[in-house]
Z-matrix of the N, CA and C atoms (Angstrom, degrees):
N
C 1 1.449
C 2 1.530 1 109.68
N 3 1.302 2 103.74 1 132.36
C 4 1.596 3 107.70 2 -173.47
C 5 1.839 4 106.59 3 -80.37
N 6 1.480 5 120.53 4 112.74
C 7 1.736 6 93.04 5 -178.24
C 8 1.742 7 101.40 6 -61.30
N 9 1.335 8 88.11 7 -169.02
C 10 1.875 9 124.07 8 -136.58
C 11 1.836 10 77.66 9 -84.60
N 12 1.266 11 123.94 10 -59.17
C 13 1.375 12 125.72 11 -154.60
C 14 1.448 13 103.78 12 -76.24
N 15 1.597 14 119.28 13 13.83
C 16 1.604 15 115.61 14 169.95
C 17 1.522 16 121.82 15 -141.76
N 18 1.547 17 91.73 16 10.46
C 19 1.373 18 111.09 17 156.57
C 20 1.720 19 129.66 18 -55.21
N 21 1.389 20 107.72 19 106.35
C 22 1.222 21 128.05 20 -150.40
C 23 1.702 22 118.45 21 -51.46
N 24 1.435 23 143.67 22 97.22
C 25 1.392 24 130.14 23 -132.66
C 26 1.765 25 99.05 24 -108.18
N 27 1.356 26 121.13 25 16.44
C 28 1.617 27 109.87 26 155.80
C 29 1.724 28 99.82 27 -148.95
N 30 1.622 29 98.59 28 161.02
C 31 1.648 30 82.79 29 -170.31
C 32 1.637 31 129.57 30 -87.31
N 33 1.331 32 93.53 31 21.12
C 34 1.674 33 113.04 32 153.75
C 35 1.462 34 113.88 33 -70.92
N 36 1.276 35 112.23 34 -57.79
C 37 1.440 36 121.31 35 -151.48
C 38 1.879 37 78.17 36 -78.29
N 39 1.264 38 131.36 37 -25.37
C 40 1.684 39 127.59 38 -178.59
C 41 1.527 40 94.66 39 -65.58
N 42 1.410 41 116.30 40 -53.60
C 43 1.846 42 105.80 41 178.93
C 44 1.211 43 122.30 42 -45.54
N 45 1.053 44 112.13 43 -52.31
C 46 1.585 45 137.27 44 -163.12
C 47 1.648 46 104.01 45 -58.28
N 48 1.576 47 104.79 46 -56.81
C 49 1.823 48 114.48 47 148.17
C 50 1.001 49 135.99 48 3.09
N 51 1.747 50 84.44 49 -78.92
C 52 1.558 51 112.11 50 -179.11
C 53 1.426 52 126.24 51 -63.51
N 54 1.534 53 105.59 52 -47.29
C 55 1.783 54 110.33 53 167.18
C 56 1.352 55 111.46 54 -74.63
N 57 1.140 56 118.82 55 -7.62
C 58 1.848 57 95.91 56 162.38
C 59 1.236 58 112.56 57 -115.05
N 60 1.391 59 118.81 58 19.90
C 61 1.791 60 110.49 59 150.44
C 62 1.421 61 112.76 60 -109.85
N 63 1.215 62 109.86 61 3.86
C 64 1.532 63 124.67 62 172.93
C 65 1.302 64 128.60 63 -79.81
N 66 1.707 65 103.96 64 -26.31
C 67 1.507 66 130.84 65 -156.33
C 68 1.278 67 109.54 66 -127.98
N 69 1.144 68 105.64 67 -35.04
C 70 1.794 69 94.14 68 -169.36
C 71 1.601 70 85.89 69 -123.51
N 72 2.022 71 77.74 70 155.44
C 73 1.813 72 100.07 71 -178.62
C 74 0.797 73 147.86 72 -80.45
N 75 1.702 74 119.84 73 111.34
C 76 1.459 75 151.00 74 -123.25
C 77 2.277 76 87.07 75 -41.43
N 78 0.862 77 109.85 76 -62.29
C 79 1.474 78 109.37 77 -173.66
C 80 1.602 79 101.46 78 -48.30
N 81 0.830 80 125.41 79 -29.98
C 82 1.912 81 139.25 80 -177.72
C 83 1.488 82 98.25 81 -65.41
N 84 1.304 83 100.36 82 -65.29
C 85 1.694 84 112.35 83 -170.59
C 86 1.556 85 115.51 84 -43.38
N 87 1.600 86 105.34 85 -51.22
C 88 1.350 87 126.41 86 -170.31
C 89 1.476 88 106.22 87 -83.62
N 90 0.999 89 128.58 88 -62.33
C 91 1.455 90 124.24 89 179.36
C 92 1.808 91 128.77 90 -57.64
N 93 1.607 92 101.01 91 -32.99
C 94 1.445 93 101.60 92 -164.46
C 95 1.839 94 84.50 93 -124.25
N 96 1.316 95 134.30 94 -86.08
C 97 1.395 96 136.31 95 -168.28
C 98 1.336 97 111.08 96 -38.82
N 99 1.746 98 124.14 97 -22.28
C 100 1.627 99 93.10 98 -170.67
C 101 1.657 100 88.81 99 -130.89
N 102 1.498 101 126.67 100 37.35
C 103 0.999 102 122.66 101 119.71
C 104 1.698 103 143.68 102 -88.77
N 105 1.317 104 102.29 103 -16.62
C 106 1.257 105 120.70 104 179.03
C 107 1.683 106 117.73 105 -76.55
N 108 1.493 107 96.79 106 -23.22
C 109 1.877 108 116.96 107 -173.61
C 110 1.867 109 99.97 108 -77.91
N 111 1.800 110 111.36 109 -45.95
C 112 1.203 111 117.54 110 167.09
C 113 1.210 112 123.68 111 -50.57
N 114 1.349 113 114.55 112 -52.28
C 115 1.674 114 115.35 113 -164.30
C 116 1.576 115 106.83 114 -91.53
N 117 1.666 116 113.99 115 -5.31
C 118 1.658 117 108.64 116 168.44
C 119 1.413 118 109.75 117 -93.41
N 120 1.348 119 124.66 118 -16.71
C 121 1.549 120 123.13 119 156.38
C 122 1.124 121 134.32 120 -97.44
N 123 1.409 122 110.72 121 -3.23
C 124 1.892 123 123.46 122 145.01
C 125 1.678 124 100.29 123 -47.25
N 126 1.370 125 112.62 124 -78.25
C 127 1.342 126 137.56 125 -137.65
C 128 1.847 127 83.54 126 -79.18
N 129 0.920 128 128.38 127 -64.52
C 130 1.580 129 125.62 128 -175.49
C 131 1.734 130 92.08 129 -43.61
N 132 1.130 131 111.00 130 -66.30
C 133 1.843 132 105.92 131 -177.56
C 134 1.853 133 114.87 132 -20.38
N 135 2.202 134 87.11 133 -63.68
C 136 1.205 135 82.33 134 167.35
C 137 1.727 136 164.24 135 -134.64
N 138 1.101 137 83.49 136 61.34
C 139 1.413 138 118.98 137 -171.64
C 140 1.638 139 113.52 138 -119.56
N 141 1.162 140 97.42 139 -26.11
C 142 1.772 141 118.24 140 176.83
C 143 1.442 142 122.06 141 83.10
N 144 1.028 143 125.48 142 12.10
C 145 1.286 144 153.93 143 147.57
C 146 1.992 145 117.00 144 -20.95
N 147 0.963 146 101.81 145 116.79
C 148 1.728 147 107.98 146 173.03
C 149 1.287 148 79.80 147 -25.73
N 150 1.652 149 124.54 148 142.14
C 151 1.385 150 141.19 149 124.66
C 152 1.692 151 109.24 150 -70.38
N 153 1.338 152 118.85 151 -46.29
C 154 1.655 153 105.20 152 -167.36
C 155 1.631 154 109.01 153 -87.84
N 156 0.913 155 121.35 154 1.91
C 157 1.384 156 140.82 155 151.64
C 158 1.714 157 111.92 156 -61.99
N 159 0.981 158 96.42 157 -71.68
C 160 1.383 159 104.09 158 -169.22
C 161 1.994 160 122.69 159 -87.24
N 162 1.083 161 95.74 160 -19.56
C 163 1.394 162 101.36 161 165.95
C 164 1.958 163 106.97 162 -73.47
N 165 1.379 164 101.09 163 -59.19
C 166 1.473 165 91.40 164 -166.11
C 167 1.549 166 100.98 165 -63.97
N 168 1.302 167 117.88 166 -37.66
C 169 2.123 168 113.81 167 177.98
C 170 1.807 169 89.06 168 -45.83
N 171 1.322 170 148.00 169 -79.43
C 172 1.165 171 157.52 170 153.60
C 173 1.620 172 117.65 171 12.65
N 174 1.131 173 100.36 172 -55.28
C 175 1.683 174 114.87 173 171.89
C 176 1.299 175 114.86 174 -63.73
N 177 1.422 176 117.11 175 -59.16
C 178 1.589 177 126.32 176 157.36
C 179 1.148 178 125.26 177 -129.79
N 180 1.133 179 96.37 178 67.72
C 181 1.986 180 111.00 179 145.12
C 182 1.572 181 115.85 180 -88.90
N 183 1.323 182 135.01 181 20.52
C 184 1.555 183 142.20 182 156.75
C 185 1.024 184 109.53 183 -148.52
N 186 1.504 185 127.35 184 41.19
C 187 1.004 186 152.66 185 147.06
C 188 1.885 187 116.65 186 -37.52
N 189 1.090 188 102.96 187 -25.62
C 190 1.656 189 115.72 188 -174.04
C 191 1.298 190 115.88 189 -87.75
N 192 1.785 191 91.52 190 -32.02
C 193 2.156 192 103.98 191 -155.53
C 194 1.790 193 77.14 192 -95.19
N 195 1.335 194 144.47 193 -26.61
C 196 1.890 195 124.20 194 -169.14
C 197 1.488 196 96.12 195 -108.53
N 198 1.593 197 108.37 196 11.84
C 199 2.015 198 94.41 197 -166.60
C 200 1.635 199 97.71 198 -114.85
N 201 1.192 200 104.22 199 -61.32
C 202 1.554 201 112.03 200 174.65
C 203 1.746 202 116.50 201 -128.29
N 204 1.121 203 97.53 202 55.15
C 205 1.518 204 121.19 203 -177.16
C 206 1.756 205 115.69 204 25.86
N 207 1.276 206 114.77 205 28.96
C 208 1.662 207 105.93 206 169.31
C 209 1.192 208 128.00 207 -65.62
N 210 1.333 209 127.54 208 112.18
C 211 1.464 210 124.54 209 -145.21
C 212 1.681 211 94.18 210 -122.09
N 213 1.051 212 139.44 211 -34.72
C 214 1.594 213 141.38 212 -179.41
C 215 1.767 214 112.05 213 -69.40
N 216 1.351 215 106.18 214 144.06
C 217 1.771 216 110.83 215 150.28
C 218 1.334 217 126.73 216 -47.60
N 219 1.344 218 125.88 217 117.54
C 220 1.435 219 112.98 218 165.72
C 221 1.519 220 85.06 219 117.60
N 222 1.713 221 139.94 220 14.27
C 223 1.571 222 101.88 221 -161.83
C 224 1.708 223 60.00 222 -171.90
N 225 1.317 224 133.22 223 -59.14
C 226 1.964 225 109.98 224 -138.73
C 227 1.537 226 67.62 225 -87.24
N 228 1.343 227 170.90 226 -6.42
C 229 1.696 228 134.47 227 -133.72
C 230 2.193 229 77.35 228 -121.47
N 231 1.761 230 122.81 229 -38.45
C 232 1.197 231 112.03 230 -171.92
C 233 1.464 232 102.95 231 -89.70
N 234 1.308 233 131.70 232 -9.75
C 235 1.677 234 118.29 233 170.66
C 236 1.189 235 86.17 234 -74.67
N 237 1.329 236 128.25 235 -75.10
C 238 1.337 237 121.68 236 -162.81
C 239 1.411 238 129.67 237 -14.22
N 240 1.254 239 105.26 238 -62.55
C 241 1.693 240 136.26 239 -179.45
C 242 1.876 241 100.07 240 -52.73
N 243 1.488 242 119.55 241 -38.52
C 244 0.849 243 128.07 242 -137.00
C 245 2.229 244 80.63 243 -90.57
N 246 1.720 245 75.22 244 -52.64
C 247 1.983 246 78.06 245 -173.66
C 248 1.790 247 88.96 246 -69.84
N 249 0.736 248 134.09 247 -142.26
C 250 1.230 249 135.62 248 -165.52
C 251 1.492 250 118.15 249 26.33
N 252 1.270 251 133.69 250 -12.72
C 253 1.395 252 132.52 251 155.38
C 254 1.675 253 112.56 252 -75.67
N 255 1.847 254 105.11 253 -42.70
C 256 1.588 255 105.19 254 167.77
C 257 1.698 256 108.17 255 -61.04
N 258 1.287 257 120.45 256 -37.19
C 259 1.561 258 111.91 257 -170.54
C 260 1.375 259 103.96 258 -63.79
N 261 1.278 260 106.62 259 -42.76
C 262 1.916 261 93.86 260 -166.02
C 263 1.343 262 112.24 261 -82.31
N 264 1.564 263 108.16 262 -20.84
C 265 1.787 264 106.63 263 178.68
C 266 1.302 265 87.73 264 -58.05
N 267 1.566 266 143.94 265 -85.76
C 268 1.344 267 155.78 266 -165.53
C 269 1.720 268 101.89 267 -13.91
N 270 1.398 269 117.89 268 -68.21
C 271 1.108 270 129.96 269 -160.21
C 272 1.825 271 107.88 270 -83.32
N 273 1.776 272 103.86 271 16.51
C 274 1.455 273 96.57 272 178.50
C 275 1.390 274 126.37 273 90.42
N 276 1.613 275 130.77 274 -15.89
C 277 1.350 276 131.31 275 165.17
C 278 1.165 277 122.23 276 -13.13
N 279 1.623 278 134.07 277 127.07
C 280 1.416 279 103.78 278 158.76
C 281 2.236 280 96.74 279 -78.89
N 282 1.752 281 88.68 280 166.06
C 283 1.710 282 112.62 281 162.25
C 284 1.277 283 123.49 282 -27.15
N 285 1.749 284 104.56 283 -46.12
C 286 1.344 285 95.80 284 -163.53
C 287 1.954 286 106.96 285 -86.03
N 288 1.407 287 102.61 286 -36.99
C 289 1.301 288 96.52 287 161.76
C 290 1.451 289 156.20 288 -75.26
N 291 1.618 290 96.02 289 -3.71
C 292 1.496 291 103.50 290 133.91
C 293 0.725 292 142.71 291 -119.18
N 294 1.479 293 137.80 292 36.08
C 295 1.330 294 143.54 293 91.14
C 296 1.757 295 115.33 294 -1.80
N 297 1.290 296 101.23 295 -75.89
C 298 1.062 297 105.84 296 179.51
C 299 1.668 298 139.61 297 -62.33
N 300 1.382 299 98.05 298 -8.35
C 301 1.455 300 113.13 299 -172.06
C 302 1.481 301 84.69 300 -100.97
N 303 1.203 302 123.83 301 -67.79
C 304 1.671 303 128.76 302 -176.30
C 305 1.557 304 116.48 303 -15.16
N 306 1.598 305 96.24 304 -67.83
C 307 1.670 306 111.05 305 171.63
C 308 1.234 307 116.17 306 -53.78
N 309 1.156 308 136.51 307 -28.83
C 310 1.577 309 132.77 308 -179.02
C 311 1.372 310 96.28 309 -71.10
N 312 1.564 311 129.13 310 -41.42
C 313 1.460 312 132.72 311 -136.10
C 314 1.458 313 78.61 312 -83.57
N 315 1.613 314 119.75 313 -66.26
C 316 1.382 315 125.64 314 -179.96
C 317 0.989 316 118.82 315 -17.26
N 318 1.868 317 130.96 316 -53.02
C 319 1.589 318 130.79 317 -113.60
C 320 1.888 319 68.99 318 -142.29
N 321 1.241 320 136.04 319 41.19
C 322 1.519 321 117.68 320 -168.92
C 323 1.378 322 92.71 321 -116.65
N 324 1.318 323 136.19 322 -23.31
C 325 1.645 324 146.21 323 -172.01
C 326 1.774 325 105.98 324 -72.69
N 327 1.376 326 107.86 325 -33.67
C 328 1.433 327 106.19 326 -139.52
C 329 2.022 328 89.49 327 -136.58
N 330 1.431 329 153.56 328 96.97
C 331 1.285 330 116.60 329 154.62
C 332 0.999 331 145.62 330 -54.03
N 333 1.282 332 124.82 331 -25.61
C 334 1.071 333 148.80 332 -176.76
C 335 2.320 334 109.64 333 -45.52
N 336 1.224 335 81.65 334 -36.23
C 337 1.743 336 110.43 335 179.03
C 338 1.423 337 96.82 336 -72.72
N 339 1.233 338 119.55 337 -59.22
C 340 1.923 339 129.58 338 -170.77
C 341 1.514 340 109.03 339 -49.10
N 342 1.405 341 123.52 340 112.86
C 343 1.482 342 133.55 341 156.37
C 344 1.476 343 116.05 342 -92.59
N 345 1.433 344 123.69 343 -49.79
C 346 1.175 345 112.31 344 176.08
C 347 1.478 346 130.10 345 -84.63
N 348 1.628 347 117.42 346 164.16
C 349 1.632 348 102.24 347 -168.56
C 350 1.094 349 110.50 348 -78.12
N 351 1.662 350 142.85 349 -8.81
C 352 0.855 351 111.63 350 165.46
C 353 1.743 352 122.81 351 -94.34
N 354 1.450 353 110.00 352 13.31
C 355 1.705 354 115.10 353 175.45
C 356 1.563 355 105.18 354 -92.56
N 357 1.201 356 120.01 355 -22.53
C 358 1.446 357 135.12 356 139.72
C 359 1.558 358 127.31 357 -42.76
N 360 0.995 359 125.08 358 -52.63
C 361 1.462 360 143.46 359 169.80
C 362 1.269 361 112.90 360 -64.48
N 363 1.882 362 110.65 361 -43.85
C 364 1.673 363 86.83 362 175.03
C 365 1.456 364 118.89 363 -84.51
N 366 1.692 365 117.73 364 -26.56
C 367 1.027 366 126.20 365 -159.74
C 368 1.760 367 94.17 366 -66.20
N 369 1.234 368 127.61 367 -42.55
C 370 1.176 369 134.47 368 169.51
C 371 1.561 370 120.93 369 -21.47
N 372 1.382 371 91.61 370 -90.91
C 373 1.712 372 123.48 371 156.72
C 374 1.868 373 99.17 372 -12.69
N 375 1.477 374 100.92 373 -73.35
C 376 1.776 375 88.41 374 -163.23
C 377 1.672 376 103.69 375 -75.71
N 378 1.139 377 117.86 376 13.37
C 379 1.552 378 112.04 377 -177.74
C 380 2.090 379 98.09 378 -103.03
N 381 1.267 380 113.44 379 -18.88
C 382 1.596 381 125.63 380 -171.95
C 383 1.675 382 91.93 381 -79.64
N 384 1.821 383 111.53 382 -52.48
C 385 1.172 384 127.30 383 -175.20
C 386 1.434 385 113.21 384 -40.51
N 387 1.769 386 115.49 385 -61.57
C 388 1.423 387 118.95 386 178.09
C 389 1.481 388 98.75 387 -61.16
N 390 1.314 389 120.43 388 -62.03
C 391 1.730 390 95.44 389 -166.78
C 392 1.243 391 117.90 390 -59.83
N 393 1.543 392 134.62 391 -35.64
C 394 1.178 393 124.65 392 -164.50
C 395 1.702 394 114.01 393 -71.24
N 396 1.581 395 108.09 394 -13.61
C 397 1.228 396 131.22 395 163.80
C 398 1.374 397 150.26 396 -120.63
N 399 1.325 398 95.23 397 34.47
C 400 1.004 399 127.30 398 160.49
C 401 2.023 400 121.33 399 -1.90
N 402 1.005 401 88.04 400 -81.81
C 403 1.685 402 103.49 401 170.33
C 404 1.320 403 131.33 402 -61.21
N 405 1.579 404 111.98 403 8.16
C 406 1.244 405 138.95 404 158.87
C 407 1.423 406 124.40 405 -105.03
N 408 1.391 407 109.57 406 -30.19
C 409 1.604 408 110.89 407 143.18
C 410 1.436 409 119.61 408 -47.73
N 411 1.233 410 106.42 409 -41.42
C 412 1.777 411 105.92 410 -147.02
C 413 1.808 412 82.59 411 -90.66
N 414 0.919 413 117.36 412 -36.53
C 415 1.562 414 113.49 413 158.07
C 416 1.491 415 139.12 414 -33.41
N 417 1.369 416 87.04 415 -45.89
C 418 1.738 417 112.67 416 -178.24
C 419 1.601 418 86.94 417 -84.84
N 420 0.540 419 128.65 418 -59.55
C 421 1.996 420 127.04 419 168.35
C 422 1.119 421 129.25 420 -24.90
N 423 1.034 422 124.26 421 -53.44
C 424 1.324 423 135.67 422 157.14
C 425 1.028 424 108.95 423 -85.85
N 426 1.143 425 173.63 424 -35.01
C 427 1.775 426 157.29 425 178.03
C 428 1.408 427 87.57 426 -82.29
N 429 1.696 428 155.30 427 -62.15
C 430 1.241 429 117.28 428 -111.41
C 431 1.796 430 79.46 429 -130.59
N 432 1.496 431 124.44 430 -48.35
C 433 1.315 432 131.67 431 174.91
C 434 1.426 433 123.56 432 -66.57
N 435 1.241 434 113.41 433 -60.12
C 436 1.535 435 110.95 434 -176.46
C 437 1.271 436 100.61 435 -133.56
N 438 1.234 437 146.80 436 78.96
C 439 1.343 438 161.12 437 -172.34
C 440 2.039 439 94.75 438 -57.26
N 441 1.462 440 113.00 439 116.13
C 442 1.106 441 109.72 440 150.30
C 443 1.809 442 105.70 441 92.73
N 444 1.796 443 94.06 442 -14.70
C 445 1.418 444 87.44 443 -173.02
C 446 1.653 445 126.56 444 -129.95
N 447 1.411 446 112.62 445 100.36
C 448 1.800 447 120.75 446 -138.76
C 449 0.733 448 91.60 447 -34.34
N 450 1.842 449 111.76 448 -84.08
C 451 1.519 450 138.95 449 -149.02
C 452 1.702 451 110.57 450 -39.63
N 453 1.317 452 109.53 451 -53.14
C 454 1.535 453 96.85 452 163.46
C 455 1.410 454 134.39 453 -52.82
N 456 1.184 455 101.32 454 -38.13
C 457 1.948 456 131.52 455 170.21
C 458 1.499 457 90.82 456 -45.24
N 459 0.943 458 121.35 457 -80.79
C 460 1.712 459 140.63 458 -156.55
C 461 1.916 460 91.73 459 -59.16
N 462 1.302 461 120.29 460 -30.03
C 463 1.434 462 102.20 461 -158.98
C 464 1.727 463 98.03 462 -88.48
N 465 1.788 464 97.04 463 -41.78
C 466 1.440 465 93.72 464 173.82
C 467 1.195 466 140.96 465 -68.41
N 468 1.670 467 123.11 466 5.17
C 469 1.333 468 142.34 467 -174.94
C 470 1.612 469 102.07 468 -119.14
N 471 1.159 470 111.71 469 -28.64
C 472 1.752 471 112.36 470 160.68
C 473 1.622 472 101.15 471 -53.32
N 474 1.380 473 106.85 472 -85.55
C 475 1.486 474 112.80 473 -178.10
C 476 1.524 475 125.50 474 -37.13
N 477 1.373 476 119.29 475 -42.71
C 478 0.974 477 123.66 476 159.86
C 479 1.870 478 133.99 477 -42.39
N 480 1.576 479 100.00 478 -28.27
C 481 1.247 480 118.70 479 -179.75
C 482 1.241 481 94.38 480 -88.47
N 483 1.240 482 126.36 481 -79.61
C 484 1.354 483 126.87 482 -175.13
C 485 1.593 484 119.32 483 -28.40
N 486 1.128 485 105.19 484 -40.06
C 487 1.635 486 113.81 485 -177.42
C 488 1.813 487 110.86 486 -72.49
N 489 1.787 488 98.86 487 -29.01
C 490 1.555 489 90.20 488 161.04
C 491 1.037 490 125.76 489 -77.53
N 492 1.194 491 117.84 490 -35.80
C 493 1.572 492 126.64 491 -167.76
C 494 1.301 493 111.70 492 -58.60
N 495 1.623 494 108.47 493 -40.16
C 496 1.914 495 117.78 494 -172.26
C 497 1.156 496 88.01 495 -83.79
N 498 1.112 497 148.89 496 -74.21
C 499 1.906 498 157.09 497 -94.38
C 500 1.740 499 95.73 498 -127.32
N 501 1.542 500 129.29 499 -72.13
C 502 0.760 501 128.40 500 -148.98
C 503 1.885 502 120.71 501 -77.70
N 504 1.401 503 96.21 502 -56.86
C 505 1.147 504 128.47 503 173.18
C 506 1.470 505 113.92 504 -55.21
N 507 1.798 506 124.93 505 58.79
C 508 1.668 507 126.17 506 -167.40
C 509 1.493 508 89.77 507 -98.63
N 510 1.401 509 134.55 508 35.72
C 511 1.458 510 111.13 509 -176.44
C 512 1.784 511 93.06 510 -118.38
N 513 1.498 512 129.15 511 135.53
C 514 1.395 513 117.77 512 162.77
C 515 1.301 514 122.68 513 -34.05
N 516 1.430 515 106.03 514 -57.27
C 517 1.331 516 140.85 515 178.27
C 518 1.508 517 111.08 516 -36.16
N 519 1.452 518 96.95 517 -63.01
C 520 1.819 519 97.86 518 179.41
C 521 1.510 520 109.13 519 -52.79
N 522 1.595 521 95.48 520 -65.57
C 523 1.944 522 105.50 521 -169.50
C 524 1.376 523 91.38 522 -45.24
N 525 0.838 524 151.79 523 -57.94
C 526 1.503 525 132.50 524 -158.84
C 527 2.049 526 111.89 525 -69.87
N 528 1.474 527 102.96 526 -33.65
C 529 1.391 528 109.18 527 152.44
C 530 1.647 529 131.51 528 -10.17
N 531 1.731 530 71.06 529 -77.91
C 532 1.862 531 100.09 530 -171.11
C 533 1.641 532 125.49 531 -136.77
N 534 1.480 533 84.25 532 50.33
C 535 1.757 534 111.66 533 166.07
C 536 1.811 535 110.59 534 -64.54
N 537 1.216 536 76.84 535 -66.62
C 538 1.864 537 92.30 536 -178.62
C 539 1.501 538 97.93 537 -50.35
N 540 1.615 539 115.81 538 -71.91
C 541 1.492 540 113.31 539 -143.32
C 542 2.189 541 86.56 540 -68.74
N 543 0.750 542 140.94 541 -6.27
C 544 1.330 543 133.56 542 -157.89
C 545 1.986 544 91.25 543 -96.01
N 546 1.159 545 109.18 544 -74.98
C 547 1.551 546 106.94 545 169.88
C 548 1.307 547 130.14 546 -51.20
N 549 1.418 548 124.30 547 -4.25
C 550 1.304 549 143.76 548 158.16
C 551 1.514 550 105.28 549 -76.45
N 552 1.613 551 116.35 550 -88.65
C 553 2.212 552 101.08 551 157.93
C 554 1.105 553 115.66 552 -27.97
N 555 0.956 554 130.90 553 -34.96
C 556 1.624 555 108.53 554 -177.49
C 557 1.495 556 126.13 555 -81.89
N 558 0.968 557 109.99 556 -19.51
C 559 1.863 558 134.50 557 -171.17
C 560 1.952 559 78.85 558 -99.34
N 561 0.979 560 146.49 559 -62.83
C 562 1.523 561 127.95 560 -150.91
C 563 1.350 562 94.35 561 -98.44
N 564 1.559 563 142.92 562 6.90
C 565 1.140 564 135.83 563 134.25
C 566 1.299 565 145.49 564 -101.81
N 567 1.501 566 88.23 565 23.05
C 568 2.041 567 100.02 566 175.57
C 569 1.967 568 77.41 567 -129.44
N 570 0.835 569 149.05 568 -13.85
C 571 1.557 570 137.23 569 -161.64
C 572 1.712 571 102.70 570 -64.23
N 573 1.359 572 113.20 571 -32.19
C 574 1.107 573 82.42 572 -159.50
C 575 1.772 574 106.60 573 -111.37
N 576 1.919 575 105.89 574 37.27
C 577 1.548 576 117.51 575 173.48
C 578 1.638 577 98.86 576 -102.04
């Protein structure tokens, strides 16, 4: 069951839904995609930010890592962008709005890349996502990065945080979010060096 606050609000952003609970893995969907859909239509709410912009970028912005498995920086954020221009042509988009969804998808790895508020908003969103979930990183760490082996686990889910906290997280709004929960990961993932 999808909760109430990521219930999809045009019936694009309902397609868009649908192929990423269709496609990516059900633990994927739930842990990382339909927190990231919440906190980019929190933050679009308030910041004032396109919602249909930024919800459907939200739906598939890892569109690359459950579609054609691009899993690295620099490679899943521009396939992505790339499939997600075929999804919305398919489903009728006009140009200019995916354009606009594209660039968020692009600029969602890195803020530093994000000019507009809503490429800001998503990049945000998936930087709130890793911290607020922390233990789904460290998950992805062990199954997909270092299978079997903490200390690496622990370094790559440290860094991983850190890289949201500096890089991802360009919204006031967010950092004030996930101040607490971010210095909390960081203290229970250096505690035990």
């Amino acid at each position: 069951m999808v909760p109430e606050h990521t219930l999809p609000g045009s019936e694009l952003a309902a397609k868009c839904a649908a192929l990423a609970r269709a496609e990516a893995e059900p633990i994927y969907y739930e842990r990382h995609i339909l927190p990231v859909v919440a906190y980019s239509i929190e933050l679009a709410r308030e910041v004032g930010a396109d919602r249909k912009v930024v919800e459907v970028a939200a739906w598939l912005h890892d569109i690359a890592r459950f579609r054609l498995k691009q899993l690295h920086r620099g490679t899943h954020e521009l396939k992505g962008a790339e499939e997600a221009r075929k999804v919305l042509k398919q489903l009728g988009a006009d140009a200019e709005f995916i354009d606009r969804v594209a660039r968020c998808i692009q600029c969602h790895v890195d803020g530093r890349q994000a000019s507009t508020l809503e490429e800001k908003v998503l990049v945000s969103a998936d930087g709130l996502a890793h911290i607020e979930h922390v233990e789904w990183l460290f998950f992805v760490a062990l199954r997909d990065q270092y299978p079997g082996d903490l200390k690496n686990a622990e370094r790559w889910t440290r860094q991983k945080i850190d890289f949201a906290w500096k890089h991802k997280i360009v919204l006031r709004q967010a950092k004030e979010k996930a101040r607490q929960k971010y210095a909390a990961a960081i203290k229970i993932l250096t505690s035990s060096h």
